[in-house]
PQR file with spaces between the fields and no chain letter, atoms N, CA, C, O and H, PARSE charges and radii, in Angstrom:
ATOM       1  N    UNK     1      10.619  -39.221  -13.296 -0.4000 1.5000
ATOM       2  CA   UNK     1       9.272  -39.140  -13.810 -0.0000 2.0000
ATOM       3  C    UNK     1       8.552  -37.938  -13.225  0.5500 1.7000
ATOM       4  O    UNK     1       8.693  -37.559  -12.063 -0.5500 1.4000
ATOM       5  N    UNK     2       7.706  -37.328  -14.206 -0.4000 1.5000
ATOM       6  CA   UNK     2       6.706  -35.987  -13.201 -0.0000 2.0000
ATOM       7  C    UNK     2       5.761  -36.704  -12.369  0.5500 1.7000
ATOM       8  O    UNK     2       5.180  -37.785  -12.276 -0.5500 1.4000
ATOM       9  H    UNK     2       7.592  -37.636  -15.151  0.4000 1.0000
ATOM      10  N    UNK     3       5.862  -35.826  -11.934 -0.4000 1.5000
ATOM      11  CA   UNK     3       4.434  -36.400  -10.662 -0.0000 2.0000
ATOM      12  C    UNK     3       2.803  -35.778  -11.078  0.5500 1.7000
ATOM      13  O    UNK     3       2.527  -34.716  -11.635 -0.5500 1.4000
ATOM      14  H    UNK     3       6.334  -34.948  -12.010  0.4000 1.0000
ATOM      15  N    UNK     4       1.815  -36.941  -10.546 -0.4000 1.5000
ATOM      16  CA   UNK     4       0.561  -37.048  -11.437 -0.0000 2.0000
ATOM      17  C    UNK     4      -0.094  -35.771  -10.582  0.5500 1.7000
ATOM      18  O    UNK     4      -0.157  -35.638   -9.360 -0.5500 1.4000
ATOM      19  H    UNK     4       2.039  -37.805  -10.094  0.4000 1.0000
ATOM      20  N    UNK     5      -0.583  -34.832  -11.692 -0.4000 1.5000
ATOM      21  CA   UNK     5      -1.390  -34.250  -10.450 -0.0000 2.0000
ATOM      22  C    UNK     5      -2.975  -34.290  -11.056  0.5500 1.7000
ATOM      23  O    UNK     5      -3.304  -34.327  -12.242 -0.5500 1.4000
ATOM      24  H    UNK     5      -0.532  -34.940  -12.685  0.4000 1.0000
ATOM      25  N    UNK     6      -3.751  -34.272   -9.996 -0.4000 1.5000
ATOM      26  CA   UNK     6      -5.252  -34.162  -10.807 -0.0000 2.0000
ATOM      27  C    UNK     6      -5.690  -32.901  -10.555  0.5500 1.7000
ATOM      28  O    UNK     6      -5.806  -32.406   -9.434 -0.5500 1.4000
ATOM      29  H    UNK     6      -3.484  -34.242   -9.033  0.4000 1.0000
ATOM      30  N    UNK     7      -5.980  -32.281  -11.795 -0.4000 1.5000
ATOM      31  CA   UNK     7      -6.215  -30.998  -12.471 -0.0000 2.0000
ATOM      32  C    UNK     7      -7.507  -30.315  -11.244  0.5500 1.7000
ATOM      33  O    UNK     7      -7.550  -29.158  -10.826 -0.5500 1.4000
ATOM      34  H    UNK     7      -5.885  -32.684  -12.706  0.4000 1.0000
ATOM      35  N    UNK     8      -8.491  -31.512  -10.877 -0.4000 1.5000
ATOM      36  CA   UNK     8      -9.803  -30.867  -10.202 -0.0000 2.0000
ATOM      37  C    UNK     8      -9.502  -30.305   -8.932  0.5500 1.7000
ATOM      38  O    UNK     8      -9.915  -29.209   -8.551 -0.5500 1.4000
ATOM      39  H    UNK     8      -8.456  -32.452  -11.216  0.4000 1.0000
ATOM      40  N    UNK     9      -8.526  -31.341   -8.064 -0.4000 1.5000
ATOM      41  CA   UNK     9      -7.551  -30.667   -6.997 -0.0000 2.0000
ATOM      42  C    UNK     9      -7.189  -29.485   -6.786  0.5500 1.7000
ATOM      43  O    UNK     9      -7.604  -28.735   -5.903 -0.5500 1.4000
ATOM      44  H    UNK     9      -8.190  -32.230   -8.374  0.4000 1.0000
ATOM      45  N    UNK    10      -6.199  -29.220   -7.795 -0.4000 1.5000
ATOM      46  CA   UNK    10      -5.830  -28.507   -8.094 -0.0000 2.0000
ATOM      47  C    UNK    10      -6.233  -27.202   -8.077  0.5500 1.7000
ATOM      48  O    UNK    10      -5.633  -26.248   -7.582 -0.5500 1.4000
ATOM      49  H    UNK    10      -5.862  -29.829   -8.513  0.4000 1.0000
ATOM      50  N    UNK    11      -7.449  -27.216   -8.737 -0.4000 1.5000
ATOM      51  CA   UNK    11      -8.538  -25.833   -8.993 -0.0000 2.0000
ATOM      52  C    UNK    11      -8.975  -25.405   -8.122  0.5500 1.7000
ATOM      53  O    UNK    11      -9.071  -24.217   -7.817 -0.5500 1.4000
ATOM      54  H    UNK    11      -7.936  -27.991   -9.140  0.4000 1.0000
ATOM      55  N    UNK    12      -9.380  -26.502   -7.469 -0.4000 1.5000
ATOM      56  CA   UNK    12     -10.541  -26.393   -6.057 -0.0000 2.0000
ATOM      57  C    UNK    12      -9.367  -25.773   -5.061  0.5500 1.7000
ATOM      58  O    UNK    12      -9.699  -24.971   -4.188 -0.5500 1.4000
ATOM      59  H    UNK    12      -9.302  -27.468   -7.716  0.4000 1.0000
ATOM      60  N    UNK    13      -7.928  -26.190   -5.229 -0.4000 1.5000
ATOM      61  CA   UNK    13      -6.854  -25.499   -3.818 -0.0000 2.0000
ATOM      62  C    UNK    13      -6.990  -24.310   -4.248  0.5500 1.7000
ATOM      63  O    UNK    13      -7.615  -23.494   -3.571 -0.5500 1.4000
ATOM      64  H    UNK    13      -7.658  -26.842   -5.938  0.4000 1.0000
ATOM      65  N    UNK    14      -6.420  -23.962   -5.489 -0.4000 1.5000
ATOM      66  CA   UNK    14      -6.170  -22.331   -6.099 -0.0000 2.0000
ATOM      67  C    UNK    14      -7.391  -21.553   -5.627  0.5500 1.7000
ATOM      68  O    UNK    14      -7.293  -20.499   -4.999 -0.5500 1.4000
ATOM      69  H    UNK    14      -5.912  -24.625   -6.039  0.4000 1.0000
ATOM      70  N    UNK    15      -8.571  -22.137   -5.966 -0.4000 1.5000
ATOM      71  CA   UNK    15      -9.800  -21.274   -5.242 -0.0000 2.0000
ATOM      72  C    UNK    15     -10.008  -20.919   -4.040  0.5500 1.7000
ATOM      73  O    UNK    15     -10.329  -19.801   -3.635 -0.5500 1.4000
ATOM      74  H    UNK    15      -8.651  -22.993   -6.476  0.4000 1.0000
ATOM      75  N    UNK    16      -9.788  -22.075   -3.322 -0.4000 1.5000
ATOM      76  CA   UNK    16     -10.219  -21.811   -1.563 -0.0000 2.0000
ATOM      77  C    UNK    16      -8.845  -21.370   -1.517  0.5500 1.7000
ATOM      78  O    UNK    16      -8.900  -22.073   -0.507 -0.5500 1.4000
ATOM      79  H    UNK    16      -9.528  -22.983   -3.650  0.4000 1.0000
ATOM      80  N    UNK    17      -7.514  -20.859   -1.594 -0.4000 1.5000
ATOM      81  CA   UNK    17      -6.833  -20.190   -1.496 -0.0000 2.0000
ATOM      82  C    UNK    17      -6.918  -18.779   -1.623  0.5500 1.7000
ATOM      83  O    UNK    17      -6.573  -18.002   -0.733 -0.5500 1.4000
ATOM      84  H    UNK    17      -7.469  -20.289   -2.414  0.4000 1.0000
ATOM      85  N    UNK    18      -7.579  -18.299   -3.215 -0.4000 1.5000
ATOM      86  CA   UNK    18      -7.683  -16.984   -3.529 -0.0000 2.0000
ATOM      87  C    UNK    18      -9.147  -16.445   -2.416  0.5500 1.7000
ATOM      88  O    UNK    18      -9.226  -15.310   -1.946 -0.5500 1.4000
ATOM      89  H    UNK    18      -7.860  -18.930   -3.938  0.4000 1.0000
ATOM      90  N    UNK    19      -9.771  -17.109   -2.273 -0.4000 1.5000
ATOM      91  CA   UNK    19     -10.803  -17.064   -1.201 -0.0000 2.0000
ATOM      92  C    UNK    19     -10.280  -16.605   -0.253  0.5500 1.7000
ATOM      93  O    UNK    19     -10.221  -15.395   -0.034 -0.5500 1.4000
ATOM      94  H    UNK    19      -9.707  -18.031   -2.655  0.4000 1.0000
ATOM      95  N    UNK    20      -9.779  -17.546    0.523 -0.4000 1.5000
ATOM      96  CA   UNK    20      -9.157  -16.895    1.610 -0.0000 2.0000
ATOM      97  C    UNK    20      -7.730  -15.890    1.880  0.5500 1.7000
ATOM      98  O    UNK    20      -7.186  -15.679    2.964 -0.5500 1.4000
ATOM      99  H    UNK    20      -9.827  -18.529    0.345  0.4000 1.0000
ATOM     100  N    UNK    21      -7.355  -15.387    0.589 -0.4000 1.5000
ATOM     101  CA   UNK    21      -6.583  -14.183    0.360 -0.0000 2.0000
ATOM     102  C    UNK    21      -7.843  -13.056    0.345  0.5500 1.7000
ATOM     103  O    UNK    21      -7.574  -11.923    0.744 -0.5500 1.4000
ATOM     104  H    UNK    21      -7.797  -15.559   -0.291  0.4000 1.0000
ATOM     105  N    UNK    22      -8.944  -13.298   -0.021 -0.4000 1.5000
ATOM     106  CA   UNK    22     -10.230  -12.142   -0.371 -0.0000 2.0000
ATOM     107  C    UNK    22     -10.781  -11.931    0.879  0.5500 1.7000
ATOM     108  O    UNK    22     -11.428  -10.912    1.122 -0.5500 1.4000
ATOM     109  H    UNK    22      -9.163  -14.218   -0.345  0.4000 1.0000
ATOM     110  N    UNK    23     -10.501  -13.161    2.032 -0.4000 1.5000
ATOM     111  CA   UNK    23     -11.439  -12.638    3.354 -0.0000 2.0000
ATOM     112  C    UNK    23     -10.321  -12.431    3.945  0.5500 1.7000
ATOM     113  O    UNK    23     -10.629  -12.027    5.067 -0.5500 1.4000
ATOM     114  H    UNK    23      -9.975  -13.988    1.835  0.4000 1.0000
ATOM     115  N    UNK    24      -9.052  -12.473    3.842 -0.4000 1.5000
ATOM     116  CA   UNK    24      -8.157  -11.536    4.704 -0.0000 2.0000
ATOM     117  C    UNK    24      -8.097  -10.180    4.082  0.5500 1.7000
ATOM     118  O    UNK    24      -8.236   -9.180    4.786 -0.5500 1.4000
ATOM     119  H    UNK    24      -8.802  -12.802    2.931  0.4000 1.0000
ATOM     120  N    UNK    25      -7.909  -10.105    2.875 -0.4000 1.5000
ATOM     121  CA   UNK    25      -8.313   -8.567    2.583 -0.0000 2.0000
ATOM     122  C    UNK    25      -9.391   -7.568    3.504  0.5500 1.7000
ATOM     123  O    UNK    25      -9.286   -6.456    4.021 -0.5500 1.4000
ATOM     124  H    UNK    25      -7.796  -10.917    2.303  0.4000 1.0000
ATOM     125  N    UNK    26     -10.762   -8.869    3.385 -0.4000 1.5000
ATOM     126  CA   UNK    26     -12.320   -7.812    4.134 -0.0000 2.0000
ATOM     127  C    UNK    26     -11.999   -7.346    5.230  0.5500 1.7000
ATOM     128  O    UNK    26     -12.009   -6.164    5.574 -0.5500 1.4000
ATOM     129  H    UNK    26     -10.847   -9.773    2.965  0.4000 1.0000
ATOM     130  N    UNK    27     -11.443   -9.066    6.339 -0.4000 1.5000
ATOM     131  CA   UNK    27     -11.146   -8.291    7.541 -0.0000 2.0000
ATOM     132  C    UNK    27     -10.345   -7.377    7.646  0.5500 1.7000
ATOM     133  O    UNK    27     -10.720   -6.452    8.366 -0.5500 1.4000
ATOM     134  H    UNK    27     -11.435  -10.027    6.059  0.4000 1.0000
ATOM     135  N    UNK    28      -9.303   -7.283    7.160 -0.4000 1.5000
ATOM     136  CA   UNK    28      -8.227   -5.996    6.875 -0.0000 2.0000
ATOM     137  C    UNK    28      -9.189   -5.138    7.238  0.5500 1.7000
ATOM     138  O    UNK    28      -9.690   -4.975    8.351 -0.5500 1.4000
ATOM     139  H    UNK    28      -8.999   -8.034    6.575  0.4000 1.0000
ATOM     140  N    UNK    29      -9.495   -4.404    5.847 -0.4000 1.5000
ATOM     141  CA   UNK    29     -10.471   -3.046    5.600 -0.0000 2.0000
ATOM     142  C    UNK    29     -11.829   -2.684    6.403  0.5500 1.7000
ATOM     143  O    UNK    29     -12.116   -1.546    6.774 -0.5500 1.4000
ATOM     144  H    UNK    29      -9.089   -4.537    4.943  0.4000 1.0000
ATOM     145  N    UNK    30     -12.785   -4.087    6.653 -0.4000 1.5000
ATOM     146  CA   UNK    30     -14.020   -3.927    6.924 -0.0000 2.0000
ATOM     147  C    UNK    30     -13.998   -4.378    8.603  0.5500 1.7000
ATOM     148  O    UNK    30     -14.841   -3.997    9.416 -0.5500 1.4000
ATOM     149  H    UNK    30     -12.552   -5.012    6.352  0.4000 1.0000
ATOM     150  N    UNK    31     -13.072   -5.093    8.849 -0.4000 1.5000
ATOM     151  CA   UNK    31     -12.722   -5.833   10.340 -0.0000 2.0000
ATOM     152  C    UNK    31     -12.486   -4.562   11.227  0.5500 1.7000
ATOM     153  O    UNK    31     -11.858   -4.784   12.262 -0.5500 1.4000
ATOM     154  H    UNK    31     -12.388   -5.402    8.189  0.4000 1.0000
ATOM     155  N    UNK    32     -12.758   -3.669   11.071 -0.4000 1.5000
ATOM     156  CA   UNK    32     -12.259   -2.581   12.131 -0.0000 2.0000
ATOM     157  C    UNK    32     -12.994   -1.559   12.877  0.5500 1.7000
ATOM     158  O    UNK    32     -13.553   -0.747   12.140 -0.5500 1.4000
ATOM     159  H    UNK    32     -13.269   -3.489   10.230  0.4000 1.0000
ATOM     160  N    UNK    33     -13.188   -1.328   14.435 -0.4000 1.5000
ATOM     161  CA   UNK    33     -13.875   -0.512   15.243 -0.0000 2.0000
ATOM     162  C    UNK    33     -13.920    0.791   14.092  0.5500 1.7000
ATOM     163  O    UNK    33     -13.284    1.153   13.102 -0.5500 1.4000
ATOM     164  H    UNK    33     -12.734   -1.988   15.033  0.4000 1.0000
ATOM     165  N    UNK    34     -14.906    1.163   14.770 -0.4000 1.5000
ATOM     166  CA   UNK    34     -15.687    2.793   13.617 -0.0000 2.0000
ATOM     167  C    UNK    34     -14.405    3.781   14.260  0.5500 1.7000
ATOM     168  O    UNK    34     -13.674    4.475   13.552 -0.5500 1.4000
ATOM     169  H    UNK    34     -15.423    0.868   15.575  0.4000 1.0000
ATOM     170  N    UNK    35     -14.313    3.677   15.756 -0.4000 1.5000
ATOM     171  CA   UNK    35     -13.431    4.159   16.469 -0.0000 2.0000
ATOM     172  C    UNK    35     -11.910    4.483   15.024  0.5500 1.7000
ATOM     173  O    UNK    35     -11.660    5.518   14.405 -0.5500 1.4000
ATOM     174  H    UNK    35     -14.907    3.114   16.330  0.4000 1.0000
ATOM     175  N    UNK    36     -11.466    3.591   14.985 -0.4000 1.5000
ATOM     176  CA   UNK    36     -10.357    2.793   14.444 -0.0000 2.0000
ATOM     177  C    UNK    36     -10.312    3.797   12.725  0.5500 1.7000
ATOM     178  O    UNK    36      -9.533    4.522   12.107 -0.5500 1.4000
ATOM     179  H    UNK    36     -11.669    2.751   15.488  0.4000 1.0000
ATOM     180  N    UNK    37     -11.752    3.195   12.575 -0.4000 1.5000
ATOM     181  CA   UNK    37     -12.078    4.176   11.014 -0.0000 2.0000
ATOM     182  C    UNK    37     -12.297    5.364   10.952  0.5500 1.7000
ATOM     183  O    UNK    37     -11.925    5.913    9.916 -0.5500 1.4000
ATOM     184  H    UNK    37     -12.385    2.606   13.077  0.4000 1.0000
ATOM     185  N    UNK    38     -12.934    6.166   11.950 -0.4000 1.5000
ATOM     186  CA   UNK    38     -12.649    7.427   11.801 -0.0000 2.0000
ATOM     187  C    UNK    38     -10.939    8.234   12.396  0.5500 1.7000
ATOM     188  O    UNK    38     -10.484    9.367   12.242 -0.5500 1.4000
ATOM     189  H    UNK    38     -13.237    5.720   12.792  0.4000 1.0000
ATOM     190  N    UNK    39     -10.549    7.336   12.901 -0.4000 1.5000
ATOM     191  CA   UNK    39      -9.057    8.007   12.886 -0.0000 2.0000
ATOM     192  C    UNK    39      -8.350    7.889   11.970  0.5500 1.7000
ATOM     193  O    UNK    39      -7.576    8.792   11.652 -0.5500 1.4000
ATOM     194  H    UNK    39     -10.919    6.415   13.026  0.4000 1.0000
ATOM     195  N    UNK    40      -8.420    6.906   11.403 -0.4000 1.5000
ATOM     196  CA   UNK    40      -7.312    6.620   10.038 -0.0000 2.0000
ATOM     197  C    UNK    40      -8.366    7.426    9.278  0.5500 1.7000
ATOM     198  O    UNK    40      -7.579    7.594    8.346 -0.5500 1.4000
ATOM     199  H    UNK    40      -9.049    6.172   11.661  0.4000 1.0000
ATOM     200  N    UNK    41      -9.586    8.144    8.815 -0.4000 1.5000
ATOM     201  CA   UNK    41     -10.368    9.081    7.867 -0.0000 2.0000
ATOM     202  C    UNK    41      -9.861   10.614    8.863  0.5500 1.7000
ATOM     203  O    UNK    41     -10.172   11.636    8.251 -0.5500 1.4000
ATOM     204  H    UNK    41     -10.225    8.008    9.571  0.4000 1.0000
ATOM     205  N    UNK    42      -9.515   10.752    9.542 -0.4000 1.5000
ATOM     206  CA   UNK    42      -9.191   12.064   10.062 -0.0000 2.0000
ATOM     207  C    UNK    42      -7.811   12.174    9.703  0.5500 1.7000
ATOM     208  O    UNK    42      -7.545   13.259    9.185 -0.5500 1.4000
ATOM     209  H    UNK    42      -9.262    9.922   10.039  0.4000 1.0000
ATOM     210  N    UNK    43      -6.828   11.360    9.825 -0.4000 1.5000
ATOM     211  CA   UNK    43      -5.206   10.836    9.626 -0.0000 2.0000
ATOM     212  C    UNK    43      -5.010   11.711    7.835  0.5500 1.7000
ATOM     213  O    UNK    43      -4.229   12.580    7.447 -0.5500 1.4000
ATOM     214  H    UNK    43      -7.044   10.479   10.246  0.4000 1.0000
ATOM     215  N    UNK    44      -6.290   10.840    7.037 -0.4000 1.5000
ATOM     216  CA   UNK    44      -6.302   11.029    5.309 -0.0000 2.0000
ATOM     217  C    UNK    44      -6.217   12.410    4.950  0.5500 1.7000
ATOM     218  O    UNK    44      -5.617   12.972    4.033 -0.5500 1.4000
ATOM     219  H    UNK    44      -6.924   10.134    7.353  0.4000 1.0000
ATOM     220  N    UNK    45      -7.374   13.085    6.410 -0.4000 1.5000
ATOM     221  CA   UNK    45      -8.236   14.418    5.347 -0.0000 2.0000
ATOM     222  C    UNK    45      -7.234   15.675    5.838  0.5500 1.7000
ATOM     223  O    UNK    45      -7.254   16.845    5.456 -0.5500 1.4000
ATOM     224  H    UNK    45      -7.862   12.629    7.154  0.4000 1.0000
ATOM     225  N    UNK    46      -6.200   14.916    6.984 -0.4000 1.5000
ATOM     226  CA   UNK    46      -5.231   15.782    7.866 -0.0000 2.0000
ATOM     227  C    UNK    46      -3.724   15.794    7.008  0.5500 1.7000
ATOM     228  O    UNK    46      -3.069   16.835    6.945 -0.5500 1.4000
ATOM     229  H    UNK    46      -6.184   13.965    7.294  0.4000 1.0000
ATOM     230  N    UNK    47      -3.350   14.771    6.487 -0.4000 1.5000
ATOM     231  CA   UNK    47      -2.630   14.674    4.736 -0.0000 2.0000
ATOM     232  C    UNK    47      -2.998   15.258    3.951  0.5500 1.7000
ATOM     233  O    UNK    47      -2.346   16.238    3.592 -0.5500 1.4000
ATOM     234  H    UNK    47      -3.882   13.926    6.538  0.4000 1.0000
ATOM     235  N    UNK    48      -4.014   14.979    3.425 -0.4000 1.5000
ATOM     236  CA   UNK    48      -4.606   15.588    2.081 -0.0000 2.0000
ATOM     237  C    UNK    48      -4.448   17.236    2.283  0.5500 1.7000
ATOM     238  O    UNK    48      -3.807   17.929    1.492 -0.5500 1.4000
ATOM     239  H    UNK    48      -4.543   14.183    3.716  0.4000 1.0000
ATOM     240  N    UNK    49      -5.185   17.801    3.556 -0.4000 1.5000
ATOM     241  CA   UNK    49      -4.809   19.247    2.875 -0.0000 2.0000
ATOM     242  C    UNK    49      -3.739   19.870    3.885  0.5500 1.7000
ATOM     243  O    UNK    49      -3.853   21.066    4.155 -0.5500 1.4000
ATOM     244  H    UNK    49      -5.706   17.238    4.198  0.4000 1.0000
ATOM     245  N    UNK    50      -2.569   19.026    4.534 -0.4000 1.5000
ATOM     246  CA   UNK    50      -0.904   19.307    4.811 -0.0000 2.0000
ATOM     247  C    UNK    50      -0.650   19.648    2.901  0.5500 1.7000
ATOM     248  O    UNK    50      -0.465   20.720    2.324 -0.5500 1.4000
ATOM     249  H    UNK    50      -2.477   18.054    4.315  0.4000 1.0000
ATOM     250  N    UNK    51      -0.754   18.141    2.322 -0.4000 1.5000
ATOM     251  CA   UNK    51      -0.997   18.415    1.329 -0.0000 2.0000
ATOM     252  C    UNK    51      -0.596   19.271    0.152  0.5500 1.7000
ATOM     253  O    UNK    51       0.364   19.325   -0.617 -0.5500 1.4000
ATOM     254  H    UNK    51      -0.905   17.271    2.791  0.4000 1.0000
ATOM     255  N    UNK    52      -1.954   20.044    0.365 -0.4000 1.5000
ATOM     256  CA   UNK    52      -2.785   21.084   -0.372 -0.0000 2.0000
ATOM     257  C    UNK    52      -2.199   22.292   -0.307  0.5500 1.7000
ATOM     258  O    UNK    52      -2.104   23.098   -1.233 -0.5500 1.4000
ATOM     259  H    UNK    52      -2.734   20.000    0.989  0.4000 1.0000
ATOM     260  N    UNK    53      -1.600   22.476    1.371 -0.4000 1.5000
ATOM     261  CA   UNK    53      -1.125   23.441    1.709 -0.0000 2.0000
ATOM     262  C    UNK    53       0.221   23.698    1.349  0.5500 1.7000
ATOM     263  O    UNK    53       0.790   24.725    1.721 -0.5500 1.4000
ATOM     264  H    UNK    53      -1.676   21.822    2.124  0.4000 1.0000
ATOM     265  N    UNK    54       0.712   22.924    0.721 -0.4000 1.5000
ATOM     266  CA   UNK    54       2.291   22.788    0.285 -0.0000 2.0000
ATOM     267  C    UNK    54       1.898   23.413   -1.475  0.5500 1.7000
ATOM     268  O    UNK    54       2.699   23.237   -2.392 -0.5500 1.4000
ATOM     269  H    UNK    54       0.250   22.090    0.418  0.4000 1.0000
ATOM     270  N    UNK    55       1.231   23.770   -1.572 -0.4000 1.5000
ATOM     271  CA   UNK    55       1.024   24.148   -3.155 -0.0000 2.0000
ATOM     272  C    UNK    55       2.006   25.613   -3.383  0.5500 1.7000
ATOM     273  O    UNK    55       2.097   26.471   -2.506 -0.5500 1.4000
ATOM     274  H    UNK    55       0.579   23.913   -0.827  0.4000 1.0000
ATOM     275  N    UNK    56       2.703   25.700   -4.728 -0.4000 1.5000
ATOM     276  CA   UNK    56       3.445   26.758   -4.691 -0.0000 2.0000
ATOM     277  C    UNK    56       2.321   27.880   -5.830  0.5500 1.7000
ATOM     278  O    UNK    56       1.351   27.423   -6.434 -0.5500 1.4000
ATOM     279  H    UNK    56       2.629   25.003   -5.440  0.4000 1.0000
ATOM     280  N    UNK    57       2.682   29.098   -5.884 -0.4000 1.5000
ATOM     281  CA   UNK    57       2.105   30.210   -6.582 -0.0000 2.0000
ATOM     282  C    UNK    57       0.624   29.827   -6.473  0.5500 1.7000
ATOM     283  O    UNK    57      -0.014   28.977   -5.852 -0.5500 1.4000
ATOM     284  H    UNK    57       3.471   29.469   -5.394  0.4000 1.0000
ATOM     285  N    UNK    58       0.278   31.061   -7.554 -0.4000 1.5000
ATOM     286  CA   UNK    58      -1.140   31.247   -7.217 -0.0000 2.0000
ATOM     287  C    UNK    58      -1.599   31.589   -8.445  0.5500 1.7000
ATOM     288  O    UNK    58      -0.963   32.264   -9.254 -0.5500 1.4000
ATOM     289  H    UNK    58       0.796   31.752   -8.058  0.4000 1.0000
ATOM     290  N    UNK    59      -3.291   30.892   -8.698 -0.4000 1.5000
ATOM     291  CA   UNK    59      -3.569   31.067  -10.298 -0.0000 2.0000
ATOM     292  C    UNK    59      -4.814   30.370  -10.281  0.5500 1.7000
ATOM     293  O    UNK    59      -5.375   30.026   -9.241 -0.5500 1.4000
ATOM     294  H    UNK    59      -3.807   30.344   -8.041  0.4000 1.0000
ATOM     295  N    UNK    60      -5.294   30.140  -11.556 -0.4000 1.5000
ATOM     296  CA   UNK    60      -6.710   29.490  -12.035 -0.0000 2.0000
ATOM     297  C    UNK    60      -6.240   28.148  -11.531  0.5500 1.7000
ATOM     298  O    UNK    60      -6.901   27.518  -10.706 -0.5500 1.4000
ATOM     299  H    UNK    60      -4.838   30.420  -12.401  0.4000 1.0000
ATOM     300  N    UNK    61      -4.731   27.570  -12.182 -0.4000 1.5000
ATOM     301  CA   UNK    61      -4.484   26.235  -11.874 -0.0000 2.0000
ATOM     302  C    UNK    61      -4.253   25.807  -10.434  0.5500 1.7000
ATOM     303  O    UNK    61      -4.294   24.665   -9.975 -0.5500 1.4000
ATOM     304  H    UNK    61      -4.193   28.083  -12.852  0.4000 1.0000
ATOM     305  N    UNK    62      -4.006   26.933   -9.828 -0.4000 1.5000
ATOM     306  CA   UNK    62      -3.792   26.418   -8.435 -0.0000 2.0000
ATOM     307  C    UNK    62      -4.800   26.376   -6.950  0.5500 1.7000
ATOM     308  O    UNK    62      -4.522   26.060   -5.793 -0.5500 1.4000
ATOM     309  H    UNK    62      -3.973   27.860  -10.201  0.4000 1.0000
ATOM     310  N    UNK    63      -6.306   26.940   -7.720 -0.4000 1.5000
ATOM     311  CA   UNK    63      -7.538   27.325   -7.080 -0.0000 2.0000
ATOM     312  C    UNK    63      -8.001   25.262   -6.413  0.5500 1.7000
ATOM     313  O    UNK    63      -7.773   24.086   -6.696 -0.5500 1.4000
ATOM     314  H    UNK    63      -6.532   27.197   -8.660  0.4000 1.0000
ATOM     315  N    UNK    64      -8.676   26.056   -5.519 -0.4000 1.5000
ATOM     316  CA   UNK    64      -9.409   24.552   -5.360 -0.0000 2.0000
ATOM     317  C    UNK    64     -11.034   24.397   -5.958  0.5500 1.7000
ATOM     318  O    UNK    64     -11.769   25.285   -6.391 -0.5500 1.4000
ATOM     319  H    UNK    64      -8.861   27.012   -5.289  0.4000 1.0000
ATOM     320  N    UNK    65     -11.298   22.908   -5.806 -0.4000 1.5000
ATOM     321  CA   UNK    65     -12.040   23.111   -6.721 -0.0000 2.0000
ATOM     322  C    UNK    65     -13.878   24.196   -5.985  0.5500 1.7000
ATOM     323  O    UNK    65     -14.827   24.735   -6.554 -0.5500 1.4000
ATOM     324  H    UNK    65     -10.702   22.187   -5.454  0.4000 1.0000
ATOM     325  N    UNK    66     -13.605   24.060   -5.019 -0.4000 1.5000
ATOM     326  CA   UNK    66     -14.515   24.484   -4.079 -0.0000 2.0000
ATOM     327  C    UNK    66     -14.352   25.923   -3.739  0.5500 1.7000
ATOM     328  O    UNK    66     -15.235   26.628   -3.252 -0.5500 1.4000
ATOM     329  H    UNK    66     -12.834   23.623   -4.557  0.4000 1.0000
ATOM     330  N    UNK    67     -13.539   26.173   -3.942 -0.4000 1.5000
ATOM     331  CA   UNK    67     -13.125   27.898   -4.125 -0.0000 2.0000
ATOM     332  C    UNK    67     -13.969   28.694   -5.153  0.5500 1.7000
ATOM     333  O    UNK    67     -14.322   28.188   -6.219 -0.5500 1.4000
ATOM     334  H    UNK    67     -12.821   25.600   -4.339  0.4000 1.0000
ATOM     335  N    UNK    68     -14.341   30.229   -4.710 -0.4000 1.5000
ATOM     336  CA   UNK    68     -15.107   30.720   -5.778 -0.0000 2.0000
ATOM     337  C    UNK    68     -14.277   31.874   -6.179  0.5500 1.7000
ATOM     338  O    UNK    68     -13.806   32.489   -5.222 -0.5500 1.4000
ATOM     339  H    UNK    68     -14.054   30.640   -3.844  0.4000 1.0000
ATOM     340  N    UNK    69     -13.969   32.336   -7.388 -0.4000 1.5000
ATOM     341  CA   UNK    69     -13.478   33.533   -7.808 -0.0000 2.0000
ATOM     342  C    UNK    69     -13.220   34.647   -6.943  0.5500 1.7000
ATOM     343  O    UNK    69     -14.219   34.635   -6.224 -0.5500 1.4000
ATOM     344  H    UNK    69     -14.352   31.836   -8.165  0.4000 1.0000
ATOM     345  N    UNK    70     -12.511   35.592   -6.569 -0.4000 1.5000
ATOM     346  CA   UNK    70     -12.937   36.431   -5.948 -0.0000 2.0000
ATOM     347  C    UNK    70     -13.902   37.785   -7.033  0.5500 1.7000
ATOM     348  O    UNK    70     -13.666   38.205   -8.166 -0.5500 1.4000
ATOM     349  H    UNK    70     -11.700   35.602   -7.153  0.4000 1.0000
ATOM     350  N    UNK    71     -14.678   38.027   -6.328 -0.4000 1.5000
ATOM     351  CA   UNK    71     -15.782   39.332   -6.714 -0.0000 2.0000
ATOM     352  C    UNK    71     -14.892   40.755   -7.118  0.5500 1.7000
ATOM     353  O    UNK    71     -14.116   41.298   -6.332 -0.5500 1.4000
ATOM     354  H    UNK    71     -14.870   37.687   -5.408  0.4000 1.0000
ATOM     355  N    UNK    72     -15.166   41.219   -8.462 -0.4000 1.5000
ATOM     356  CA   UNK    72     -14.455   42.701   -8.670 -0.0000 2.0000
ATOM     357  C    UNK    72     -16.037   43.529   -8.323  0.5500 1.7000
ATOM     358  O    UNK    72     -16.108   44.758   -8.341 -0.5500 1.4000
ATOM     359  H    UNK    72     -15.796   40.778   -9.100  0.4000 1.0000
């Protein structure tokens, strides 16, 4: 025979479950010394243009966007 389940149970586990998958996420991300956050944001911006710097040739497409033309 299946076994009875009641549907309201049910809902209410799945919720306070996904709940508490959502506050282990916060603390993850938001749980952390500034200390902590600006190294892993120095870690990003120290990737990003290792990066940048790996770019091959040179052109309109390969300008950044913060770059200005050079002046004739």
């Amino acid at each position: 025979m299946a076994e009875i389940v009641n549907l309201r149970q049910r809902r209410k586990a799945l919720e306070r479950e996904a709940r508490e998958r959502q506050a282990a996420e916060n603390r993850r991300l938001f749980g952390r010394p500034k200390a902590e956050r600006r190294v892993e944001e120095a870690r990003r911006t120290t990737e990003a243009e290792r990066h940048e710097g790996h770019r091959l040739g040179s052109g309109p497409d390969n300008e950044m966007p913060d770059e200005k033309p050079p002046e004739r």
